[in-house]
N, C-alpha and C positions, 0 to 999 in steps of 0.2 A: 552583299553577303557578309561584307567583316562587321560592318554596323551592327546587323542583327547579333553576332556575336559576339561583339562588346557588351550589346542591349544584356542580352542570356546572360554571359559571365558577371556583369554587374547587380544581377537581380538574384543569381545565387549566392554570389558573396554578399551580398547582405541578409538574403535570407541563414548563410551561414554565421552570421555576427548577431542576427536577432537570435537566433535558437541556443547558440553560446550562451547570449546574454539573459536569456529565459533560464536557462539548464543550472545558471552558476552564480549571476548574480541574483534573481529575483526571490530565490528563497533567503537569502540573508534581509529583504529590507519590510519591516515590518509593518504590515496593512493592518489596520484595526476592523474588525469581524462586527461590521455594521450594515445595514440597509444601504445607508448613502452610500458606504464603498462600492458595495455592490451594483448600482444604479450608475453608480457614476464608471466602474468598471466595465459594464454592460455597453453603456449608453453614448459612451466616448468615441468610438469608433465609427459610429452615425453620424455624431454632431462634426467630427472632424472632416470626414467627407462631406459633406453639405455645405460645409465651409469652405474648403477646396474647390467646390464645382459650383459654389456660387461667384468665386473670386473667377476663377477659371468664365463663366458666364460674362461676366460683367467685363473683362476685359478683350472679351471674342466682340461683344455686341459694341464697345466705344470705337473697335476700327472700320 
C-alpha cells in the first residue's frame, strides 16, 4: 500500500511540475510557426515511445 502511494504522489508531482512548466515557462520560448515544427511537435511523442518500448523490448528478450 505505501508503494502505491509514493507511485500516485510521484506522478502528481510531476504532472504538477509539467503543467507549471507549460502554464509559465513555454509561452516565453519562441517556436517558429512552420510545417516541420508542427510535425515534429505532433510526431515526437510517438517516436519517443517507440523508442522506449523498443529499448524496453530488447532488454526483456537478452535475459
Amino acid at each position: 500500500m505505501n508503494n502505491q502511494f509514493g507511485f500516485l504522489a510521484k506522478v502528481l508531482l510531476l504532472s504538477v511540475v509539467l503543467s507549471l512548466f507549460i502554464k509559465y515557462v513555454a509561452p516565453t520560448v519562441p517556436i517558429p510557426e512552420s510545417d516541420v515544427s508542427a510535425l515534429i511537435l505532433v510526431l515526437s511523442p510517438t517516436v519517443i515511445m517507440a523508442v522506449l518500448l523498443g529499448v524496453r523490448f530488447r532488454a526483456v528478450r537478452n535475459l
